[in-house]
mmJSON file of the N, C-alpha and C atoms, coordinates in Angstrom:
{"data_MODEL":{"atom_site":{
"group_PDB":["ATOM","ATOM","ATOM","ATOM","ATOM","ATOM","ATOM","ATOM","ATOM","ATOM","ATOM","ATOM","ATOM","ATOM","ATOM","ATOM","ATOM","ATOM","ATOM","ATOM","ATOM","ATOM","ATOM","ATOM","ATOM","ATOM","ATOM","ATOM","ATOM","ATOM","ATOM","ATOM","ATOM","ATOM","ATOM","ATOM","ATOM","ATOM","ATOM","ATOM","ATOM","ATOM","ATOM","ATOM","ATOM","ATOM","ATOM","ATOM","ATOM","ATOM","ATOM","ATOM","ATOM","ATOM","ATOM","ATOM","ATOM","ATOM","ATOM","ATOM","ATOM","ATOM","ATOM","ATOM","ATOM","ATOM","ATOM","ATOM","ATOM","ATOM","ATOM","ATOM","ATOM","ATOM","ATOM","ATOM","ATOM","ATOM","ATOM","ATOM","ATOM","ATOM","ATOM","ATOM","ATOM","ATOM","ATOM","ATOM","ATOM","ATOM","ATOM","ATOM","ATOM","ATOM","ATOM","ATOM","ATOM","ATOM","ATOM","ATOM","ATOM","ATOM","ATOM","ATOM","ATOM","ATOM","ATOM","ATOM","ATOM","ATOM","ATOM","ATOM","ATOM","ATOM","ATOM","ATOM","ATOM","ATOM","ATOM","ATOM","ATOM","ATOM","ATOM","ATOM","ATOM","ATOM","ATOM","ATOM","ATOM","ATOM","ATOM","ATOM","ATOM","ATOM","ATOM","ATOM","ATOM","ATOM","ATOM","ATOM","ATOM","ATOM","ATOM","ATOM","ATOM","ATOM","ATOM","ATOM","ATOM","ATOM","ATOM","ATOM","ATOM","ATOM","ATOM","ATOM","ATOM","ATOM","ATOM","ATOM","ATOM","ATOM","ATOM","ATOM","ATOM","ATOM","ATOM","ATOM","ATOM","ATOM","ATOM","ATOM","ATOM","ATOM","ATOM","ATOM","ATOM","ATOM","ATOM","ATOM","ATOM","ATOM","ATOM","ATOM","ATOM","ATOM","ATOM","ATOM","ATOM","ATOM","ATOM","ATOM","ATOM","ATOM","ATOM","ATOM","ATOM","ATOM"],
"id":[1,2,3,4,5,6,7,8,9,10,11,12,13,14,15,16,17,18,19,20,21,22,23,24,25,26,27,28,29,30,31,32,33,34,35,36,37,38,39,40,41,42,43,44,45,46,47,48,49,50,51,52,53,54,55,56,57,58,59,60,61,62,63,64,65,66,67,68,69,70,71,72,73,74,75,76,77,78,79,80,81,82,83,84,85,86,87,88,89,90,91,92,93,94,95,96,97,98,99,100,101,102,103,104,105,106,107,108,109,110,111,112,113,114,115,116,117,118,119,120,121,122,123,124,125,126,127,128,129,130,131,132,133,134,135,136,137,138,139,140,141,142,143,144,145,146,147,148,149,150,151,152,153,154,155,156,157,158,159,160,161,162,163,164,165,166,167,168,169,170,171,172,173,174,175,176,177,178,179,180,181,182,183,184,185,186,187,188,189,190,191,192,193,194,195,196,197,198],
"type_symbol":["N","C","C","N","C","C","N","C","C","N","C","C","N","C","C","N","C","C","N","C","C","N","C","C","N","C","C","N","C","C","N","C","C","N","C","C","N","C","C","N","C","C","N","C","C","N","C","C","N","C","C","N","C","C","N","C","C","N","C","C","N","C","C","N","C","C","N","C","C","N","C","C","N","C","C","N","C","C","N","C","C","N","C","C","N","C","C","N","C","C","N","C","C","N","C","C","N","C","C","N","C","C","N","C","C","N","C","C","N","C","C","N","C","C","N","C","C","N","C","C","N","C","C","N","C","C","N","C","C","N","C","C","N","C","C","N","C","C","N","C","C","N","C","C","N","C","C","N","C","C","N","C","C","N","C","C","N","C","C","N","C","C","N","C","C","N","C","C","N","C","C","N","C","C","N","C","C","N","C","C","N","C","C","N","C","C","N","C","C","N","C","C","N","C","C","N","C","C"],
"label_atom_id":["N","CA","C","N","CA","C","N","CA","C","N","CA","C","N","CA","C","N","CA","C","N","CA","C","N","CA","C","N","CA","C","N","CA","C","N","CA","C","N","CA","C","N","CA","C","N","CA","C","N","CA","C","N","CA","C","N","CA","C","N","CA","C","N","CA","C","N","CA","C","N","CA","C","N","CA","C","N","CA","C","N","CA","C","N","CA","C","N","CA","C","N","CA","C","N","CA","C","N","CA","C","N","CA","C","N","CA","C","N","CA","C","N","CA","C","N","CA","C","N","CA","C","N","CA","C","N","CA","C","N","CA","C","N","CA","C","N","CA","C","N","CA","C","N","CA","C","N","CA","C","N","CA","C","N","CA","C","N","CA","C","N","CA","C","N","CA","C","N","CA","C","N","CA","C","N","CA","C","N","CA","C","N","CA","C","N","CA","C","N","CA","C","N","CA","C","N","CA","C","N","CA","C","N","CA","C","N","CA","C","N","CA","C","N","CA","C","N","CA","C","N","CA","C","N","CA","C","N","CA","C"],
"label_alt_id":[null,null,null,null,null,null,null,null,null,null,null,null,null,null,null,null,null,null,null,null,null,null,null,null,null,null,null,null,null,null,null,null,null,null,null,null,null,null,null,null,null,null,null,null,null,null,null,null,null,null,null,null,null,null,null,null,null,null,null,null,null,null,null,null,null,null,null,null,null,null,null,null,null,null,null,null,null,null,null,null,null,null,null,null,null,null,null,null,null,null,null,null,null,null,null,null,null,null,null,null,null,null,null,null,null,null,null,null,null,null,null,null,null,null,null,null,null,null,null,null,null,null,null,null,null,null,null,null,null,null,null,null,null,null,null,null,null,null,null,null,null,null,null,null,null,null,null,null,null,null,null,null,null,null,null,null,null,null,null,null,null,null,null,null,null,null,null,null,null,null,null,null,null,null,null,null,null,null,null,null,null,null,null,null,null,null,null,null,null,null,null,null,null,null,null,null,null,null],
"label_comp_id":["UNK","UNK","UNK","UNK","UNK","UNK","UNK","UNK","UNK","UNK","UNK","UNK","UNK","UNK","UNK","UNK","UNK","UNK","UNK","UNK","UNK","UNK","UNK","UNK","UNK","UNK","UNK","UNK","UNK","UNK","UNK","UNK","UNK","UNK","UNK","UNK","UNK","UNK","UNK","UNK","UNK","UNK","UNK","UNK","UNK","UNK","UNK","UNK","UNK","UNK","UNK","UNK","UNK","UNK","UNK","UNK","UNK","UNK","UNK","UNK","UNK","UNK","UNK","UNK","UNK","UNK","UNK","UNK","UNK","UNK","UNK","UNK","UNK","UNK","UNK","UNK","UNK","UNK","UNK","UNK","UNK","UNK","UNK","UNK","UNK","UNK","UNK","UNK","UNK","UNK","UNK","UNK","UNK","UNK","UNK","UNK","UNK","UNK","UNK","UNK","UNK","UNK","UNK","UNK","UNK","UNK","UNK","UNK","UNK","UNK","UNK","UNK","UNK","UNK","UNK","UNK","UNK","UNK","UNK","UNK","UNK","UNK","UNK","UNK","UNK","UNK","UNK","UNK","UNK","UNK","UNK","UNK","UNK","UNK","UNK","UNK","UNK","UNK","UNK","UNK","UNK","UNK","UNK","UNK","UNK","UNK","UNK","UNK","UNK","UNK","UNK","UNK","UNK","UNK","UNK","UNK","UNK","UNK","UNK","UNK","UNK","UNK","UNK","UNK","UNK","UNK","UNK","UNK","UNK","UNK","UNK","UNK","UNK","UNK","UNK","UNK","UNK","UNK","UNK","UNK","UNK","UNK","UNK","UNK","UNK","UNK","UNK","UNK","UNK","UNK","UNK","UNK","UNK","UNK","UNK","UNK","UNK","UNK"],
"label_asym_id":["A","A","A","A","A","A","A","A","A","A","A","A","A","A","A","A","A","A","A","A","A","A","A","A","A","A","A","A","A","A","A","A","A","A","A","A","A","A","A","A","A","A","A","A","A","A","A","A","A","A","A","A","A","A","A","A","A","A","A","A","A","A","A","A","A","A","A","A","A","A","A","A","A","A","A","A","A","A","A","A","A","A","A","A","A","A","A","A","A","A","A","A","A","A","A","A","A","A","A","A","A","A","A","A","A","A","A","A","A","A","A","A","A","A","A","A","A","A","A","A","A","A","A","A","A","A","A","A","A","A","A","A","A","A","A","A","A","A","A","A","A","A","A","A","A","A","A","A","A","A","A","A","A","A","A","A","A","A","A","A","A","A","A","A","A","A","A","A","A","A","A","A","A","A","A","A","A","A","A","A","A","A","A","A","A","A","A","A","A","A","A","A","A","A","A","A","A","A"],
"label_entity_id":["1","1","1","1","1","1","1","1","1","1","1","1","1","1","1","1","1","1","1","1","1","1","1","1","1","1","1","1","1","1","1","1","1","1","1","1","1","1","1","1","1","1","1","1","1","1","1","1","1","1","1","1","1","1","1","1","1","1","1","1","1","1","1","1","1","1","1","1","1","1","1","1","1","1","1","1","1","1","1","1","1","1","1","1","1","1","1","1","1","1","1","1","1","1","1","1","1","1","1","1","1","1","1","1","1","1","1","1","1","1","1","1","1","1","1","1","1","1","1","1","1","1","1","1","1","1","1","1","1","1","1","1","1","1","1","1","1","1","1","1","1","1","1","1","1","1","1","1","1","1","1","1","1","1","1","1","1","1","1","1","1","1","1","1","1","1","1","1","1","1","1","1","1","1","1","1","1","1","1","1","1","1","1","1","1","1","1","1","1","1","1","1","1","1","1","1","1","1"],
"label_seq_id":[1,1,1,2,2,2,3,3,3,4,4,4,5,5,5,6,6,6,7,7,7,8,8,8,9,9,9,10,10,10,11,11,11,12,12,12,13,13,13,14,14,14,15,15,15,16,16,16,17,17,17,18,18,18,19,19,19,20,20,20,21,21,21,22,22,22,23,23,23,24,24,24,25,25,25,26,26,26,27,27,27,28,28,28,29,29,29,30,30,30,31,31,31,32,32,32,33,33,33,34,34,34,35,35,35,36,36,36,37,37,37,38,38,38,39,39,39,40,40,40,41,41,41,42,42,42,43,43,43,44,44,44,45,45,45,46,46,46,47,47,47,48,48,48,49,49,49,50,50,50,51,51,51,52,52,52,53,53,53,54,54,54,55,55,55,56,56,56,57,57,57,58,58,58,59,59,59,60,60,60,61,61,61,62,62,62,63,63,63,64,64,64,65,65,65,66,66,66],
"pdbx_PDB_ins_code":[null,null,null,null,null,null,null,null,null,null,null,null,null,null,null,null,null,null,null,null,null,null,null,null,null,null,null,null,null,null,null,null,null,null,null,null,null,null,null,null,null,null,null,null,null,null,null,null,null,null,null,null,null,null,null,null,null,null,null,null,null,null,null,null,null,null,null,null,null,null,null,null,null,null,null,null,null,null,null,null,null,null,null,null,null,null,null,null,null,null,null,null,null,null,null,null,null,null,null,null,null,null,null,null,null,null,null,null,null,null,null,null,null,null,null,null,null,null,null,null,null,null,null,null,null,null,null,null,null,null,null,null,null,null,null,null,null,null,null,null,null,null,null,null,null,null,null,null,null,null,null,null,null,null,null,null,null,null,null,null,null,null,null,null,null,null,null,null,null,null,null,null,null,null,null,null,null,null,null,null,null,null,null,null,null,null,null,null,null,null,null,null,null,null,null,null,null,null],
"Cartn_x":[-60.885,-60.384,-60.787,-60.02,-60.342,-59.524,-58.333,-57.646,-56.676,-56.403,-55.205,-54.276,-53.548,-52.09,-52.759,-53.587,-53.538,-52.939,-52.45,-51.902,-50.286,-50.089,-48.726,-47.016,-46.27,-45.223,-44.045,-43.015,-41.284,-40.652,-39.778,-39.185,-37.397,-36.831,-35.646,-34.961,-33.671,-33.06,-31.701,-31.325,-30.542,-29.398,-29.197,-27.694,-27.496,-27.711,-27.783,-25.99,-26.031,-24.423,-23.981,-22.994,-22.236,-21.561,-21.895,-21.209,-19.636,-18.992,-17.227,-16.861,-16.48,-15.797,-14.674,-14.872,-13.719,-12.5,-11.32,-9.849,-9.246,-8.37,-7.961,-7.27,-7.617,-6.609,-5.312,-4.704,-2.993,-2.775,-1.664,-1.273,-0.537,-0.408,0.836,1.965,2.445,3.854,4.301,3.04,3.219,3.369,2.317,2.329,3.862,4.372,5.6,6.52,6.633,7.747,7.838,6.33,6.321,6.369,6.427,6.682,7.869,8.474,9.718,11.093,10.997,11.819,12.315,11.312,12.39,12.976,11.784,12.623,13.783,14.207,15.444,16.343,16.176,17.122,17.106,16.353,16.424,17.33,17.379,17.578,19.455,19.478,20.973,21.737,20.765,21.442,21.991,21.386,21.682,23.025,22.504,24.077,25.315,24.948,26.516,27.143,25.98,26.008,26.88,26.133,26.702,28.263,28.54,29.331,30.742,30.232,31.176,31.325,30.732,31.216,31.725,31.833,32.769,34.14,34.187,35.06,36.234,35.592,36.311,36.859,36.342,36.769,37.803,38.72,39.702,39.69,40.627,40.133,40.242,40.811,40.97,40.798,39.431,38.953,39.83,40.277,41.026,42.246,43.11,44.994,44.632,45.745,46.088,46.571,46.335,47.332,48.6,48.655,49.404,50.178],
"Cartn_y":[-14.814,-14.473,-15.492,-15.436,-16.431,-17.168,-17.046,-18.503,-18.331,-16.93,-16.657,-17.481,-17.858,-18.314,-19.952,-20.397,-21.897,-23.312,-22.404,-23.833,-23.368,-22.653,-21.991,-23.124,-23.436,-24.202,-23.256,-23.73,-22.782,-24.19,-24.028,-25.216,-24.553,-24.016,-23.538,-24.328,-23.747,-24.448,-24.901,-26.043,-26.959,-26.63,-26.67,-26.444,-24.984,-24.362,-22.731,-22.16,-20.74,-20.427,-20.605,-21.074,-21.48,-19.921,-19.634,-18.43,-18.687,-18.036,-18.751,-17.572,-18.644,-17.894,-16.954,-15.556,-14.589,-15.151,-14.361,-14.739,-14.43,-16.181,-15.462,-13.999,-13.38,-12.08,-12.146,-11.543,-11.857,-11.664,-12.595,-12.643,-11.715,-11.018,-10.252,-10.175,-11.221,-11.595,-11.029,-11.765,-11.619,-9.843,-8.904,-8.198,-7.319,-7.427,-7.099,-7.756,-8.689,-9.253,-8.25,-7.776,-7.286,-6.015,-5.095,-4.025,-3.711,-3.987,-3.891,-4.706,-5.319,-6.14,-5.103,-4.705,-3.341,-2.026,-1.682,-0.495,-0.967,-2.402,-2.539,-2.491,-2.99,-3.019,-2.045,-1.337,0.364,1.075,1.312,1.969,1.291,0.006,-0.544,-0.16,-0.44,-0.098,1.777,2.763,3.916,3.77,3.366,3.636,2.922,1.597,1.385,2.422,3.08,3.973,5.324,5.748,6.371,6.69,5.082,4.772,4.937,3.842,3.591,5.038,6.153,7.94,8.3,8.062,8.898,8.082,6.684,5.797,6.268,6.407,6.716,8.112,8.945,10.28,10.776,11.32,11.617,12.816,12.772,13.556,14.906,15.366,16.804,16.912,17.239,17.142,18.137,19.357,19.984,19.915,19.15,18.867,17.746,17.542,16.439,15.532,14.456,13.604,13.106,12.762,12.1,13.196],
"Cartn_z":[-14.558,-15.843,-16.888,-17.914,-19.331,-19.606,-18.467,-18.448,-19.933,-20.411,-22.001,-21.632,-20.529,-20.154,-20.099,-19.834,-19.549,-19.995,-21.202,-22.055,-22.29,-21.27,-21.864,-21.043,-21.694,-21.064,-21.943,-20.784,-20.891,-21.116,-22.224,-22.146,-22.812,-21.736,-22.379,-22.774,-23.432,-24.019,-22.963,-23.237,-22.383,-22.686,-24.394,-24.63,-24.641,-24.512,-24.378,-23.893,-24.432,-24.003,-22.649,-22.641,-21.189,-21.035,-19.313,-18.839,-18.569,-19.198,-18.556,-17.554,-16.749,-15.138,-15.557,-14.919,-15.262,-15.01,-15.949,-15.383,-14.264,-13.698,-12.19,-12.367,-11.237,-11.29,-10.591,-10.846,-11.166,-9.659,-8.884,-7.431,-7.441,-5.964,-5.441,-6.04,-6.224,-6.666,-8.043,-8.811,-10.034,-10.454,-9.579,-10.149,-9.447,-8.625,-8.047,-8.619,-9.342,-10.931,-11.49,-12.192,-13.104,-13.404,-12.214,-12.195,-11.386,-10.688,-9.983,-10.683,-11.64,-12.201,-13.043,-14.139,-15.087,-14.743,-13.477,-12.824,-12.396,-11.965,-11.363,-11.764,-13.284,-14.136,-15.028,-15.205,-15.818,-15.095,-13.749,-12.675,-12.7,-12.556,-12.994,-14.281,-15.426,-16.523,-16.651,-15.822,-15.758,-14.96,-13.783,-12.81,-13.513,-14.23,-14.785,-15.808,-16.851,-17.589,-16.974,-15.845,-15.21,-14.866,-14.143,-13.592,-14.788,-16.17,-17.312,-17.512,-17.706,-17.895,-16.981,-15.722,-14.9,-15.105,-14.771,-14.892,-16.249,-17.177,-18.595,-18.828,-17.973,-18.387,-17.245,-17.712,-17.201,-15.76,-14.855,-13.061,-14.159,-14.963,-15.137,-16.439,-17.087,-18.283,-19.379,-19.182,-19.845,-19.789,-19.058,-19.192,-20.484,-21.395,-22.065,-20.962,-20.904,-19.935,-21.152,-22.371,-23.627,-23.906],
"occupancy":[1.0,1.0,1.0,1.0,1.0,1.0,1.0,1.0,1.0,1.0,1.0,1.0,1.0,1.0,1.0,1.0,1.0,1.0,1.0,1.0,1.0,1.0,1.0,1.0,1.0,1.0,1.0,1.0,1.0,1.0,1.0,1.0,1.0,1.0,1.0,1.0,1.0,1.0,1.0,1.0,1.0,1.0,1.0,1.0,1.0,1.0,1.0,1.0,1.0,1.0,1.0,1.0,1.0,1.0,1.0,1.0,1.0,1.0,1.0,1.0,1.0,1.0,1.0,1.0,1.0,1.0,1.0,1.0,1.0,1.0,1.0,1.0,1.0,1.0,1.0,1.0,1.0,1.0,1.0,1.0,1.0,1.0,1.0,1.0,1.0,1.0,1.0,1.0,1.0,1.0,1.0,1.0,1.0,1.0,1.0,1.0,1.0,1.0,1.0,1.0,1.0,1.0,1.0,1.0,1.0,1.0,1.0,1.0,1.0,1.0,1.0,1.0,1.0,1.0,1.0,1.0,1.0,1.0,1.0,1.0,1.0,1.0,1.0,1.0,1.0,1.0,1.0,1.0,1.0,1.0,1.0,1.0,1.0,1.0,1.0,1.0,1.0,1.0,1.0,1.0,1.0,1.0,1.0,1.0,1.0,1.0,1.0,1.0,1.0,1.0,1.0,1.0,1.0,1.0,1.0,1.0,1.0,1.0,1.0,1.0,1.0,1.0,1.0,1.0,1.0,1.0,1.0,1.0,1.0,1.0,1.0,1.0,1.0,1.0,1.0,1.0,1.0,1.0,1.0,1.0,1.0,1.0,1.0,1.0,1.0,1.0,1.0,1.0,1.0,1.0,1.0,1.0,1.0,1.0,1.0,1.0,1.0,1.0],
"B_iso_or_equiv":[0.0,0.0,0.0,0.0,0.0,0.0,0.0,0.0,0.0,0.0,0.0,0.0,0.0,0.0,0.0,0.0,0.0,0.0,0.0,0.0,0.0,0.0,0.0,0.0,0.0,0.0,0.0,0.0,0.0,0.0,0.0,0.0,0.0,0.0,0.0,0.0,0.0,0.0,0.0,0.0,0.0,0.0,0.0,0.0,0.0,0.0,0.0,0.0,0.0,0.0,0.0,0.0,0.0,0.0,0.0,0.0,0.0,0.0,0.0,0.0,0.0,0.0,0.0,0.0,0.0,0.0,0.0,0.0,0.0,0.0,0.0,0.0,0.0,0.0,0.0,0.0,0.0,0.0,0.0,0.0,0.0,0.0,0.0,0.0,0.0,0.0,0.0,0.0,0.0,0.0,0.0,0.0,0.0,0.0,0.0,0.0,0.0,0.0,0.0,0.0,0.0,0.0,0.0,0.0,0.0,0.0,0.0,0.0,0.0,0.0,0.0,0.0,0.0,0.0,0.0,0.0,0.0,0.0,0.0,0.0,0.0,0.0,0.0,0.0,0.0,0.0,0.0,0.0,0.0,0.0,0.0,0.0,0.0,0.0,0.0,0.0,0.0,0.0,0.0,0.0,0.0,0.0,0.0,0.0,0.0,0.0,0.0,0.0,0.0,0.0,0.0,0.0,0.0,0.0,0.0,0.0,0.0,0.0,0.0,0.0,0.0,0.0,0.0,0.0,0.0,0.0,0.0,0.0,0.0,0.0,0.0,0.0,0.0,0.0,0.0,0.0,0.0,0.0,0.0,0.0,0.0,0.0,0.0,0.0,0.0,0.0,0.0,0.0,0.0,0.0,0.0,0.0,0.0,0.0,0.0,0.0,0.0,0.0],
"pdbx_formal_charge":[null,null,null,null,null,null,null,null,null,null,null,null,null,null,null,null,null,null,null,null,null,null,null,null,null,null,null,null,null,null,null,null,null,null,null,null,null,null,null,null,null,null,null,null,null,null,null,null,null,null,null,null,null,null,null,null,null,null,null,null,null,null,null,null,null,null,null,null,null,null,null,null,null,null,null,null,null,null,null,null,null,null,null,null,null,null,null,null,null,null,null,null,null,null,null,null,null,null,null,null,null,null,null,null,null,null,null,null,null,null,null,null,null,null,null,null,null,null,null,null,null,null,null,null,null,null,null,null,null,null,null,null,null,null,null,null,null,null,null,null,null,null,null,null,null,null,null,null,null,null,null,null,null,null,null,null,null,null,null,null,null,null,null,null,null,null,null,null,null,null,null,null,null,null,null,null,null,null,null,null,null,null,null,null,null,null,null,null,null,null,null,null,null,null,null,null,null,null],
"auth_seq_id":[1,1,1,2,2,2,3,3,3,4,4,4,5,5,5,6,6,6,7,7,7,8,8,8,9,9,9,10,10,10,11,11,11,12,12,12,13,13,13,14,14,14,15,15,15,16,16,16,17,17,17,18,18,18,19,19,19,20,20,20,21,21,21,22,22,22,23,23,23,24,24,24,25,25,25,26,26,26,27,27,27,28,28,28,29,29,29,30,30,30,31,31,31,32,32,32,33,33,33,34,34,34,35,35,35,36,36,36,37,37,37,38,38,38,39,39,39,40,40,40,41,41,41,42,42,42,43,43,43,44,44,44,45,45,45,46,46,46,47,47,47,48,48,48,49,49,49,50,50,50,51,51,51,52,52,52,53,53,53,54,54,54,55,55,55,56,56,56,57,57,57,58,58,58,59,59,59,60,60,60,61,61,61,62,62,62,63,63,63,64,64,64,65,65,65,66,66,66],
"auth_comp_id":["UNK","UNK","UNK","UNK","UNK","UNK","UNK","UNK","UNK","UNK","UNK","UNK","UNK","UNK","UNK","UNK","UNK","UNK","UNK","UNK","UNK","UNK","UNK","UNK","UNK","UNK","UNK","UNK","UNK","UNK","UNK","UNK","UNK","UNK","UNK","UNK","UNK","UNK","UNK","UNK","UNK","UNK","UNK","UNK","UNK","UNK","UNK","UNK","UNK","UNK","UNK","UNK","UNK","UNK","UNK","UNK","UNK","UNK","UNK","UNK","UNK","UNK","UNK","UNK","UNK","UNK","UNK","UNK","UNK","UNK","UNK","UNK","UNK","UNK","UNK","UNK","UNK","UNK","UNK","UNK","UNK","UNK","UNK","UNK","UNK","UNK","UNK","UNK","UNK","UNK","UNK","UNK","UNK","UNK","UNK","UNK","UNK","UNK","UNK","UNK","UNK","UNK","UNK","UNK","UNK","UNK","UNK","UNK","UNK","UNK","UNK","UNK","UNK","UNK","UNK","UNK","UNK","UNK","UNK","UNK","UNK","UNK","UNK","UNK","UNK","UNK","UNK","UNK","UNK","UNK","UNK","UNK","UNK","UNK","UNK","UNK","UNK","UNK","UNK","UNK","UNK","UNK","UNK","UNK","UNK","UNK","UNK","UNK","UNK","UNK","UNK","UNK","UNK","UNK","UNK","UNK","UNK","UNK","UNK","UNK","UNK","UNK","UNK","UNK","UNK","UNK","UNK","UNK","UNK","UNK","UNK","UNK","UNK","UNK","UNK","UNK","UNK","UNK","UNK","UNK","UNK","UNK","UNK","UNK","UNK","UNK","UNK","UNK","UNK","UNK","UNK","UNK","UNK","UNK","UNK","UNK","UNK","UNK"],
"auth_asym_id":["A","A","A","A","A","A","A","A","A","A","A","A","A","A","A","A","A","A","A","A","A","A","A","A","A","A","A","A","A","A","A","A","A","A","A","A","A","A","A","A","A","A","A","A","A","A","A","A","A","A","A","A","A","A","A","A","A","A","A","A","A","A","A","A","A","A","A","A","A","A","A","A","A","A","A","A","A","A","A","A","A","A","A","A","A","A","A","A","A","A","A","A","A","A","A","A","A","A","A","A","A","A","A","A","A","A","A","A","A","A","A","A","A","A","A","A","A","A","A","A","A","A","A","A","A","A","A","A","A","A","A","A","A","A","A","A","A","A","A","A","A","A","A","A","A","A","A","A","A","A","A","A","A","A","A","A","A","A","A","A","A","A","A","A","A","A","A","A","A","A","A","A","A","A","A","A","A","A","A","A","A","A","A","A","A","A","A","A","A","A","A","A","A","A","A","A","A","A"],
"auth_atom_id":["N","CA","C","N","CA","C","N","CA","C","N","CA","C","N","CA","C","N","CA","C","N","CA","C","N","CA","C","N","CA","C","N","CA","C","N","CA","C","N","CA","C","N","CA","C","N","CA","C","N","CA","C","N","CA","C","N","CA","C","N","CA","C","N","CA","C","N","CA","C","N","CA","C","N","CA","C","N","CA","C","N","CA","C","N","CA","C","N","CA","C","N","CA","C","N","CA","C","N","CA","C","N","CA","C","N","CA","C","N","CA","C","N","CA","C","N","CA","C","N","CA","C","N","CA","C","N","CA","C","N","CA","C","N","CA","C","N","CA","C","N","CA","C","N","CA","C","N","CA","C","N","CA","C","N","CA","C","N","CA","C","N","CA","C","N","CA","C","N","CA","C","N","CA","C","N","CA","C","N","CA","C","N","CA","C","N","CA","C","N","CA","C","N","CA","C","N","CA","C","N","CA","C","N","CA","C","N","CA","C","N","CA","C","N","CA","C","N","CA","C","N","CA","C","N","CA","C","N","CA","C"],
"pdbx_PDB_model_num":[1,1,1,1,1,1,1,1,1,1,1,1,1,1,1,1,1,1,1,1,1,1,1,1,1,1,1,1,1,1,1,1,1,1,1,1,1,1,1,1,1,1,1,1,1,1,1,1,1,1,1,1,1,1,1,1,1,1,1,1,1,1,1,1,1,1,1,1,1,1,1,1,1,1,1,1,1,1,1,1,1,1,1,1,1,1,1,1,1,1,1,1,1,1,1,1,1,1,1,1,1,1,1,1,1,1,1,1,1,1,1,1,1,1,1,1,1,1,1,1,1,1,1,1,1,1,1,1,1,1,1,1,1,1,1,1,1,1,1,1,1,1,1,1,1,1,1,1,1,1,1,1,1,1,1,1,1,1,1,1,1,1,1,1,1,1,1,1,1,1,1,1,1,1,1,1,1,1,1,1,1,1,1,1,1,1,1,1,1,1,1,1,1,1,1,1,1,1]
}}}
């Protein structure tokens, strides 16, 4: 050949963008906090709800008891 490439040099660049390591992904735990924690207490806040309406209302809804 004619030798086009002979004088050719790579000289990248040094400071060039840094790759950043993905974020850890979230442990077992964390994600069983975070999803079992409000159902628990969703699921509680109903039954006391629950509970405070039966509790309050009287065994025989149509007698006056007063």
């Amino acid at each position: 050949g004619n030798f086009c490439n002979e004088r050719f040099t790579h000289l990248p660049d040094v400071n060039g963008p840094m790759i950043k390591p993905p974020p850890p992904t979230p442990t077992l735990l964390n994600v069983l906090v975070y999803s079992l924690l409000p159902i628990t207490m969703l699921s509680m806040a109903l039954l006391l709800a629950f509970w405070m309406y039966h509790h309050r209302k009287p065994p025989y809804g149509h007698v006056d008891i007063n």
